[in-house]
C-alpha positions in Angstrom: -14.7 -4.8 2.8 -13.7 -8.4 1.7 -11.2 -10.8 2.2 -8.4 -9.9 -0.3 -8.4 -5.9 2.1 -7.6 -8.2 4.8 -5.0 -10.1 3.0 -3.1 -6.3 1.9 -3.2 -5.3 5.1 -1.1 -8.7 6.6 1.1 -8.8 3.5 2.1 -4.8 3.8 2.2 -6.0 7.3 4.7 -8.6 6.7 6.8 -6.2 4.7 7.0 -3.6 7.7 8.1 -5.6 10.0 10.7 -7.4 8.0 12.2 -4.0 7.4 11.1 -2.4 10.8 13.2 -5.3 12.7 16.1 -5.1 10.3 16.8 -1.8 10.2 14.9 0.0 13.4 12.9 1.9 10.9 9.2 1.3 11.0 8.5 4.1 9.1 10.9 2.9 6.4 8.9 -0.6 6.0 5.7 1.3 5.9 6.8 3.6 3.0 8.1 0.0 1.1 4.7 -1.5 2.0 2.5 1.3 0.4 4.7 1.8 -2.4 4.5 -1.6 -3.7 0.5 -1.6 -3.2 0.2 1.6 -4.9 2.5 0.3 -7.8 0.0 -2.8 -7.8 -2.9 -1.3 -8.1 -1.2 1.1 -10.5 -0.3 -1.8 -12.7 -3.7 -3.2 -12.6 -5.7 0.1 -13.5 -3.2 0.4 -16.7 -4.3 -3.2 -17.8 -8.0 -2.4 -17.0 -7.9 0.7 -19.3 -6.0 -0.8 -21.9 -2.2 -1.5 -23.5 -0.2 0.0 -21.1 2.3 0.7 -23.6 0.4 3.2 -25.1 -1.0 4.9 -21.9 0.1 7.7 -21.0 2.2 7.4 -17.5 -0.4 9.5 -15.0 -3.8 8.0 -16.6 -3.6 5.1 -14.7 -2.9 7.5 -11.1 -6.4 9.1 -11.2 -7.6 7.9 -8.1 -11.4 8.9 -8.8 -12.0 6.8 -11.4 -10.6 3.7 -9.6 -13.1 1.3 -8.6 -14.0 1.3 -4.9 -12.5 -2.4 -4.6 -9.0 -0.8 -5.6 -9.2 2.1 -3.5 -9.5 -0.3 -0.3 -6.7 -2.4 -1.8 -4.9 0.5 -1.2 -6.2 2.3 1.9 -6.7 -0.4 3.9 -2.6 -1.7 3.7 -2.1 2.4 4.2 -3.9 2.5 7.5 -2.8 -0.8 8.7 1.1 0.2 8.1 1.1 3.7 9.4 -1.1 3.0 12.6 1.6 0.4 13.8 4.5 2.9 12.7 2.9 5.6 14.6 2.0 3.0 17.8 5.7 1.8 18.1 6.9 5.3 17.7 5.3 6.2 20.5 6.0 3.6 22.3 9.5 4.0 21.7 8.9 7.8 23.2 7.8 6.6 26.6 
């Protein structure tokens, strides 16, 4: 794990809780937040492999052949986003 994992996790942080307080939906920024890493890495595995214009659209979305650097990029936002959706959920429960 390096710096840039820790640097995902407070941006897709940042996005959560921008939409979590403006809409009451923490779930809802969490989704945002993972869909715009996942489109990021996305974007940079098409310009690893080559001309993304001539790729075909799901080449770049096989996860096993992402380097382990882009899979933490991703997983480490993931975990970050849902465990605070699922800790304010329950709190709002008790």
């Amino acid at each position: 794990m390096n710096k840039t994992h820790l640097e995902h996790a407070a941006y897709a942080l940042l996005i959560q809780l921008a939409l979590g307080l403006t809409t009451d939906n923490w779930w809802l920024g969490a989704a945002a937040a993972i869909g715009f890493f996942l489109g990021r890495e996305h974007a940079q595995r098409e310009y690893q492999i080559g001309n993304p214009a001539t790729l075909k659209g799901y080449e770049a979305f096989d996860f096993w052949r992402w380097s382990t650097d882009a899979k933490l990029d991703l997983l480490i936002p993931i975990l970050a986003t849902v465990s605070l959706a699922l800790v304010i959920t329950y709190w709002s429960y008790i």
